[in-house]
ZATIMAR-916314 format. One record per residue (C-alpha): residue number from 0; residue in three letters; x, y, z. Coordinates in steps of 0.001 Angstrom, whole numbers. Layout:
REM residues N
 num residuo    east   north      up
 NUM     ALA       X       Y       Z
...
//
This chain:
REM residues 304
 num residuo    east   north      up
   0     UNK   16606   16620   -8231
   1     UNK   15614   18058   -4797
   2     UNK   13017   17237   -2374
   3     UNK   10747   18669    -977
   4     UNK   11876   20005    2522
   5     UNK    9503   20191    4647
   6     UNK    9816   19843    8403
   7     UNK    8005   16649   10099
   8     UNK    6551   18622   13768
   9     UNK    4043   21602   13264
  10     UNK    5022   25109   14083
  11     UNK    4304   24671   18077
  12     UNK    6759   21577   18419
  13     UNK    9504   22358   21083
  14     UNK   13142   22557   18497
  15     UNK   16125   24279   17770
  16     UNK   15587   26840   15170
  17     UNK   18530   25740   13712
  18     UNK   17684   22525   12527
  19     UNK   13880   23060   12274
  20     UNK   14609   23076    8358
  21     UNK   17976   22116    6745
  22     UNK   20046   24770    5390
  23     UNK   19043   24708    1466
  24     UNK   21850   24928   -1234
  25     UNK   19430   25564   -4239
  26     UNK   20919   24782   -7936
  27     UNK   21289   27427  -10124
  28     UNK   17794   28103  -11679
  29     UNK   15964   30693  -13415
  30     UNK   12272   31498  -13971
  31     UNK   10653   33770  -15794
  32     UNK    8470   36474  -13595
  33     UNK    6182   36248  -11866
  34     UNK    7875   32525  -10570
  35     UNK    6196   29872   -9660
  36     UNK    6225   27710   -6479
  37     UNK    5499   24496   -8409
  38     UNK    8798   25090  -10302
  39     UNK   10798   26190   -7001
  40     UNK   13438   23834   -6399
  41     UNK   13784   22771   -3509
  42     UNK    9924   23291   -3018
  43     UNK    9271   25688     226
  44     UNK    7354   24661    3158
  45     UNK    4034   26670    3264
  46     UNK    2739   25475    6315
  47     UNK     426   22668    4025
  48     UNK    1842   20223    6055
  49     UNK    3453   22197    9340
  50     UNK    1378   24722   10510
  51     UNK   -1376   23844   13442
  52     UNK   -4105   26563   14112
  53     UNK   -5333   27265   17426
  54     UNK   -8649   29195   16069
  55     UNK   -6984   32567   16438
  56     UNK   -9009   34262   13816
  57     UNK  -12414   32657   14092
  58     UNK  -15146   33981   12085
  59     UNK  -12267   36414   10094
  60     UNK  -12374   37875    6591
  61     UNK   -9068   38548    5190
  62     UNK   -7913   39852    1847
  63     UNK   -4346   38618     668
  64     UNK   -2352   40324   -2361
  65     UNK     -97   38269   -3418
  66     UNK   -1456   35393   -1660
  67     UNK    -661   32281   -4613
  68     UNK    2989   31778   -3438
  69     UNK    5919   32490    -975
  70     UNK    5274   34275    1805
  71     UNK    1378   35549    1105
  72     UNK     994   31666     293
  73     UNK    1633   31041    3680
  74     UNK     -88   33647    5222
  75     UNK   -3510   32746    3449
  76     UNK   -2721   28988    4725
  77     UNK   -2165   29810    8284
  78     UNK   -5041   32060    8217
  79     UNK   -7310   29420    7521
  80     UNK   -5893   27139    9292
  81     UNK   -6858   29908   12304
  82     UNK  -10026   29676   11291
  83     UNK  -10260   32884    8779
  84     UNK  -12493   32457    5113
  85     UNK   -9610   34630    2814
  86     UNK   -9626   36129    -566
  87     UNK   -6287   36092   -2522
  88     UNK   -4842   38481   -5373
  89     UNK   -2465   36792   -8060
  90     UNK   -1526   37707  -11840
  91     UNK   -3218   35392  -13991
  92     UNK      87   33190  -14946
  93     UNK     470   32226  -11266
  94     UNK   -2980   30181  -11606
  95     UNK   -1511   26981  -10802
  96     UNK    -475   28082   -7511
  97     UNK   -3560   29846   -6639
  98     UNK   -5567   27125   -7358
  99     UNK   -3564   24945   -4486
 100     UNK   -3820   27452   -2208
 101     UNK   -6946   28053   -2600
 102     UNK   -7794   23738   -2081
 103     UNK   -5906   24372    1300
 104     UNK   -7928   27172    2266
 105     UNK  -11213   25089    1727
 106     UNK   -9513   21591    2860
 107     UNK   -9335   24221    5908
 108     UNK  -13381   24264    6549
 109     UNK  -12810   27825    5835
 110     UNK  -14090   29927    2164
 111     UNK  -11357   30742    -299
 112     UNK  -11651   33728   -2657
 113     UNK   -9275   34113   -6164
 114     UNK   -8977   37220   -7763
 115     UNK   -6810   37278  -10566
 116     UNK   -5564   40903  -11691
 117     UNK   -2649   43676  -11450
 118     UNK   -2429   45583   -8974
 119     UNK    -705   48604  -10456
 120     UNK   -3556   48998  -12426
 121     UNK   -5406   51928  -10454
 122     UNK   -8712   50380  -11317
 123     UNK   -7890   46555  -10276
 124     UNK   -6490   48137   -6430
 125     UNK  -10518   48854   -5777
 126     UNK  -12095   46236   -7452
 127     UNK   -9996   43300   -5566
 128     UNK  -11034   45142   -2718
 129     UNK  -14860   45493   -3211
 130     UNK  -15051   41619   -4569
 131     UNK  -13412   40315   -1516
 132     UNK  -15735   42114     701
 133     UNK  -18617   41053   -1151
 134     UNK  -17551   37457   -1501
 135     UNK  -16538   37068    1844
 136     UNK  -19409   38816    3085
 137     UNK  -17160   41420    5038
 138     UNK  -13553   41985    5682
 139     UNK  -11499   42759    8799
 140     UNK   -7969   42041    7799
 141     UNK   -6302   43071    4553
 142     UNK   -2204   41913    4387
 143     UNK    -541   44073    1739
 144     UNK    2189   41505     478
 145     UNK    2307   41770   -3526
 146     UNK    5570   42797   -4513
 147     UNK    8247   42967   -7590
 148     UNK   11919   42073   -6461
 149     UNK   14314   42025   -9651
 150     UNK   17974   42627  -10045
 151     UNK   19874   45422  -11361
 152     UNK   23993   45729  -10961
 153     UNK   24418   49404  -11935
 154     UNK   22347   52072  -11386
 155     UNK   23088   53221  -15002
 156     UNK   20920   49865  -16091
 157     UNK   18457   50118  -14209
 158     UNK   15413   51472  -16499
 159     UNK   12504   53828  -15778
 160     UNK   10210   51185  -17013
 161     UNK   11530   48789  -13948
 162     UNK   11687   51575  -11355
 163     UNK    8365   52539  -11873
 164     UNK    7169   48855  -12320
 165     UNK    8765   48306   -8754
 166     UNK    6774   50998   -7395
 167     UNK    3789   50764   -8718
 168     UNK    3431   47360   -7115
 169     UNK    5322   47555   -4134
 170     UNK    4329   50941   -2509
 171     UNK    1703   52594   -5242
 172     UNK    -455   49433   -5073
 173     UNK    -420   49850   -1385
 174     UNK   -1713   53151    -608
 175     UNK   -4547   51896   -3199
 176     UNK   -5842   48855   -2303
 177     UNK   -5302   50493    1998
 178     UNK   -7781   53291     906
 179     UNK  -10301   51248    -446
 180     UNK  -10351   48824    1970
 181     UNK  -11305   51491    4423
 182     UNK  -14625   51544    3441
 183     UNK  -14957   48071    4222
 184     UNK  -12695   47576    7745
 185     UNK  -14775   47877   10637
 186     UNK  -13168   48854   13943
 187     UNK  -10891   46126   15927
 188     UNK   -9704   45436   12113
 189     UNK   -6152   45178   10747
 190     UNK   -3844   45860    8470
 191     UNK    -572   44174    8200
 192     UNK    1586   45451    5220
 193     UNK    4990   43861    4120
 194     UNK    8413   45407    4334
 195     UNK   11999   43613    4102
 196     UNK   15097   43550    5794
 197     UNK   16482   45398    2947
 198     UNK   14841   48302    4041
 199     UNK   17684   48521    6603
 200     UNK   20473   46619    5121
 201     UNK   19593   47469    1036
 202     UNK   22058   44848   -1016
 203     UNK   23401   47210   -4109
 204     UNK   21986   45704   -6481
 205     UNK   18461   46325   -5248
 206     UNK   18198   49982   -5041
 207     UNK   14506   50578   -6379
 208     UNK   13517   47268   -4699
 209     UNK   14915   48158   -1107
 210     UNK   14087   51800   -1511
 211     UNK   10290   50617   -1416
 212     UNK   10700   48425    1652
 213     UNK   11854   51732    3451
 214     UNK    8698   53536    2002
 215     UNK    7048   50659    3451
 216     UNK    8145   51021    7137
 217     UNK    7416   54708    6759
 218     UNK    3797   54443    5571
 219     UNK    2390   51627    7692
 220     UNK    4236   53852   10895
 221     UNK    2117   57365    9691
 222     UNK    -666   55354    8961
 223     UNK    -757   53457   12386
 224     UNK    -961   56744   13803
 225     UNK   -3855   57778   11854
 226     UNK   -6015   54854   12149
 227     UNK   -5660   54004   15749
 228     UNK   -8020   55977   16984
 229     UNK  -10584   54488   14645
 230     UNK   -9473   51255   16185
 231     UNK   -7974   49685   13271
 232     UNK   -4259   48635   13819
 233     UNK   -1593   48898   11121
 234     UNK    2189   47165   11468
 235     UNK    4151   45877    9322
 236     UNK    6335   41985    8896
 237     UNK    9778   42733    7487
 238     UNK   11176   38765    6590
 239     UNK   14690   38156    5694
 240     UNK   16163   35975    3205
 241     UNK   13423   33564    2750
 242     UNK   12938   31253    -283
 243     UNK   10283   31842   -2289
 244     UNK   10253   32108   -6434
 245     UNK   10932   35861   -6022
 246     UNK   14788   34741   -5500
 247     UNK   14708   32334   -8589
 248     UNK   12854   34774  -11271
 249     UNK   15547   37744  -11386
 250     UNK   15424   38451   -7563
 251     UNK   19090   37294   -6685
 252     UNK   21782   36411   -9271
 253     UNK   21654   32798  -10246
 254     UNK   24874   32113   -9018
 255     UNK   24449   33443   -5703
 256     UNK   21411   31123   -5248
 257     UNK   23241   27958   -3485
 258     UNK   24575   30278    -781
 259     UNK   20868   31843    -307
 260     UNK   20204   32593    3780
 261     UNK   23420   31182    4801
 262     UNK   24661   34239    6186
 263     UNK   21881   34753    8701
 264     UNK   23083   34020   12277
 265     UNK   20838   30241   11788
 266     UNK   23250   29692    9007
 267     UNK   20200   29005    6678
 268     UNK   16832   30623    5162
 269     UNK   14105   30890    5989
 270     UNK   10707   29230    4777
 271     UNK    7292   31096    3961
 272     UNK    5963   29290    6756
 273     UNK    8326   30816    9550
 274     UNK    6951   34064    8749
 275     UNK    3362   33327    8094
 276     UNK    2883   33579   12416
 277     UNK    4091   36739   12670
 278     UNK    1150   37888   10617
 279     UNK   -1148   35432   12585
 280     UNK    -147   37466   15846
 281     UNK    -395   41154   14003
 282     UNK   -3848   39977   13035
 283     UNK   -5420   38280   16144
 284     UNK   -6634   40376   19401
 285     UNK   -3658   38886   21337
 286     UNK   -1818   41636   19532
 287     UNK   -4077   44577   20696
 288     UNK   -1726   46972   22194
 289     UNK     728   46762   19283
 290     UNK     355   49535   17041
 291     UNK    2665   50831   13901
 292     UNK    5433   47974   14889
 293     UNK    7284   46451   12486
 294     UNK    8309   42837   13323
 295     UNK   11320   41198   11873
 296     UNK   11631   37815   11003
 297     UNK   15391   37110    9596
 298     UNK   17172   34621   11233
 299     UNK   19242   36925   13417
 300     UNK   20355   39834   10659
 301     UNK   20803   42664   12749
 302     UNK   18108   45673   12180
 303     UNK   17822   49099   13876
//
């Protein structure tokens, strides 16, 4: 059985990125979707026991979808951790990890929100919305992160059903739960929405997955543009191959999974927590002059 891997300094400690976390060979596993991060194996480091705050995001209200696991997992830690109360969105089987995330919030000081609920239902995209701002008494960041990653070798098996289901939650969902939350953001808030490496380098057997991601880049550039003068910034975080139960439940072929990350110029993956700073900097005034950017965070895979 493997241990957890987590890495002994905190995300400010002077290291080579290369051995900050050992290069994982998971086993072959499979979970049913959603996945779970208390079934991952090797568990992924979240930032519960790496990631410092500096009180970057004092007196913040931020919405999270997708926030029980991976990389929104991380996000809604480090935001806390910055000093940020945060409201997370989860389907109901991933309970178990929203209710740990949302014990690190409030270990944090800081006021955790769960909202249970899918968000390609139309009706569950405004509600999220309005409950967060109510129960956070505001909101000023909203991270678009929900998404459906699964598998399909041929285009001639890959179903409507799944297409659509891919959509609806990775791009749909989106524009949704963005348009609502405009009612709520006040100016100087943001909006950090995330994309994928595969946008730019889309592995064949992820064609309604990686098609998305693009979509992705596209929407949170236009909408940058938009909202800007309203003083409201929009970019986007596009990771790389970074572990998190999407690979496990149907996201990569089993098989595959012991090689996972190791052809990133690090020679390994990534962990949820690498990524969560990106969005800590897209959300905090230090990043005030950025504005429809898309920051990548993939070990070295070469993007445009």
């Amino acid at each position: 059985m493997y241990e957890p891997r987590h890495t002994h300094a905190d995300q400010l400690f002077f290291q080579s990125p290369v051995s900050r976390y050992s290069a994982i060979e998971p086993p072959e596993q499979h979970q049913d979707e959603p996945g779970l991060d208390a079934d991952l194996v090797p568990q992924a480091d979240l930032g519960e026991f790496s990631y410092r705050g500096t009180g970057r995001l004092e007196g913040r209200k931020a919405l999270v979808t997708g926030g029980d696991s991976g990389i929104g997992a991380a996000v809604a830690i480090a935001f806390a951790r910055e000093g940020a109360d945060v409201a997370i969105t989860y389907l109901p089987a991933e309970e178990v990890d929203a209710q740990k995330v949302a014990q690190l919030i409030t270990d944090c000081g800081s006021r955790a929100v769960t909202i249970p609920g899918d968000l390609t239902n139309a009706r569950f995209c405004q509600e999220v919305v309005d409950q967060a701002a109510a129960e956070l008494a505001g909101l000023d960041i909203l991270v678009n992160n929900a998404g459906k990653q699964v598998i399909s070798r041929n285009l001639e098996d890959l179903s409507d059903e799944q297409v659509e289901q891919t959509y609806q939650t990775n791009i749909i969902a989106m524009f949704r739960t963005t348009r609502a939350a405009l009612q709520h953001l006040p100016e100087g808030s943001t909006i950090i929405n995330t994309t994928s490496v595969e946008a730019y380098q889309p592995a064949p057997i992820l064609l309604d997955y990686a098609s998305t991601k693009a979509a992705i880049n596209n929407f949170s550039k236009g909408l940058a543009q938009q909202l800007a003068p309203k003083g409201i910034r929009v970019n986007a975080v596009a990771p790389g191959p970074i572990w998190t139960p999407i690979q496990p439940s149907d996201g990569q072929p089993p098989e595959e999974l012991p090689e996972f990350g190791k052809s990133t110029a690090l020679g390994r993956a990534g962990q949820p927590t690498e990524v969560a700073a990106a969005f800590v900097f897209l959300a905090s005034p230090e990043s005030s002059f950025v504005v429809g950017e898309t920051l990548n965070v993939n070990g070295g895979m070469p993007t445009p």
